[in-house]
N, C-alpha and C positions, 0 to 999 in steps of 0.2 A: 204475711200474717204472723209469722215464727218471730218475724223482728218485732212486733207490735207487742207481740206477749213480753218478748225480752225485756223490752224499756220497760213496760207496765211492771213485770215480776224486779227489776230494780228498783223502779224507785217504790215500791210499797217495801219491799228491804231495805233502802233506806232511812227509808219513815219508819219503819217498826225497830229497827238497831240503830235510833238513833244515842247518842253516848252524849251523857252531862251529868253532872250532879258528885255527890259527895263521893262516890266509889268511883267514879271514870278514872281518874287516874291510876287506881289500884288496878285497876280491869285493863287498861290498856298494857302498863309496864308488865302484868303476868302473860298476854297476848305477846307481846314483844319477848317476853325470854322464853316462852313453849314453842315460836316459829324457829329461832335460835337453836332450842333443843332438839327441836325433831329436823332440823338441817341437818346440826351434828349426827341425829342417830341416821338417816338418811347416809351421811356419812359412812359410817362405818361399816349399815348395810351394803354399800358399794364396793367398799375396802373389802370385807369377806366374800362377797360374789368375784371380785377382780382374783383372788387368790385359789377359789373356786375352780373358778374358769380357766385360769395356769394349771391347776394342779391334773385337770381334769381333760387337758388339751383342745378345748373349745374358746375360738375368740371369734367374735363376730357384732352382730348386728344390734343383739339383744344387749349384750354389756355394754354398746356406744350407746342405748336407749337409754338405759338406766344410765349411765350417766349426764345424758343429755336433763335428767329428770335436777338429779341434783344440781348441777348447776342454775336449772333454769326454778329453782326451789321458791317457792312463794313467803319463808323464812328470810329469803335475803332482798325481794323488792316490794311485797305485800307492807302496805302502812298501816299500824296500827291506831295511827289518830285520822284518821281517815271521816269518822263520824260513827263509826258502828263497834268501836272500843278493840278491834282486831277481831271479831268474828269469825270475816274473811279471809284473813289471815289465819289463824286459827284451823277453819277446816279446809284452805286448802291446803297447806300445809302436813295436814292428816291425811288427805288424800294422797299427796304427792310421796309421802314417805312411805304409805303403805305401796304406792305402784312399784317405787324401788324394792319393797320386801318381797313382789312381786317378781320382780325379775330374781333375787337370789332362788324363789323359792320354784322360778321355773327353769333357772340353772342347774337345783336342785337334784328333781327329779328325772331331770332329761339321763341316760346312761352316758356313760364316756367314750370320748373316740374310742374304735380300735385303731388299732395301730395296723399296718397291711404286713411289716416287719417277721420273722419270725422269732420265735421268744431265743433269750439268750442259751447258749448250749447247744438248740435241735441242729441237728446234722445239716448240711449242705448239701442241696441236691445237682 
């Protein structure tokens, strides 16, 4: 039943974003450099989590997530001549970037290791 709706909810998405006419070009080339851009920023949010996550002494599962996110970035395989002008591209794209903002921001709030160490100075027991 969930497959039946799926096919159905695609192709009425395709038929309703279908891409031709005087603007499709313009609409596609802007589709193609916002999936671009939000990889880049995707980027960077990873780059500041990565430095984060050093600073903060946590490496683990969540930072290989979020990376797994940019890499696998709907900016670098999503087609924007597809038939639906980049749409799709487009939001998922939005999507994908903000789950990386996601991970910074639940790198964020998480507190920092402690350390088991004793701080530098206290006596030796």
């Amino acid at each position: 039943m969930i497959r039946r709706v799926a096919v159905l909810l695609a192709l009425c998405a395709g038929t309703a974003w279908a891409c031709s006419g005087e603007g499709a070009a313009a609409t596609i080339g802007h589709a193609e450099l916002l999936g671009w851009v939000l990889l880049g920023v995707a980027v960077v949010v990873m780059l500041v989590a990565s430095v984060l996550s050093q600073r903060r002494g946590k490496q683990g599962s969540v930072l290989g997530m979020g990376w797994v996110l940019v890499v696998a970035h709907p900016g670098i395989w999503i087609s924007a001549r597809s038939g639906d002008c980049g749409r799709t591209r487009i939001i998922m794209a939005v999507v994908f970037t903000l789950l990386a903002g996601g991970v910074l921001g639940w790198l964020w709030m998480r507190p920092p290791k402690v350390s088991a160490a004793p701080p530098e100075g206290a006596p030796r027991e």
